[in-house]
N, C-alpha and C positions, 0 to 999 in steps of 0.2 A: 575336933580332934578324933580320929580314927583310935580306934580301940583293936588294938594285937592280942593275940592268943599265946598262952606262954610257949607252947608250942612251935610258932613264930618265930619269939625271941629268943627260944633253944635253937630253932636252924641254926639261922642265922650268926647266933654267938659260935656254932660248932664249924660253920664255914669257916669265919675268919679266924678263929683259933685255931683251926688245922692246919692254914694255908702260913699263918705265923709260927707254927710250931717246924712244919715239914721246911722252908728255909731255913731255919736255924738249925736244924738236928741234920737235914739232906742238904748242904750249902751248894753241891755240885748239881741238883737235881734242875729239876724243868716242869715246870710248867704246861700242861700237853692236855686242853680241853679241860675235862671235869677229872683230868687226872695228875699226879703231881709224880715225875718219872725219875728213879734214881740209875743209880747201878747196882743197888742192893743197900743193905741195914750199915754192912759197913760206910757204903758212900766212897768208896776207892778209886771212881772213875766216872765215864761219861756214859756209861750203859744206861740202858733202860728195862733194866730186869722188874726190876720194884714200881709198882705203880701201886699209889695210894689217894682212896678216894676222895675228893673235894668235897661234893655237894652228893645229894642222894639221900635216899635210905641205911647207904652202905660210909657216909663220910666218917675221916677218921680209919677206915678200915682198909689193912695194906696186903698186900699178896707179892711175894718175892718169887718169880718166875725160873729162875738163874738154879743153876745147878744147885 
């Protein structure tokens, strides 16, 4: 049995929880690398102003580009 670090178990739980959070709350967004791409907070359209991070350092953490 390999032994994980919680560290680890925190990525990894903050990947899949973000990736399940950002389809639910972003339903129109994409999918686009280690980034998850909307058209903004409201979610209005097929833009990709809003990119928010997957995996990284930075997961979890979104930047709205868009006016």
């Amino acid at each position: 049995m390999t032994l994980r670090s919680v560290a680890d178990i925190a990525d990894e739980f903050n990947r899949d929880y973000v990736l399940r959070m950002a389809k639910e709350l972003l339903p129109r967004g994409y999918r686009s690398g280690h980034y998850w791409m909307a058209s903004g907070v409201d979610d209005s359209g097929k833009g990709s102003s809003l990119a928010l991070h997957l995996s990284g350092t930075k997961v979890g953490h979104w930047t709205d580009y868009g006016n």
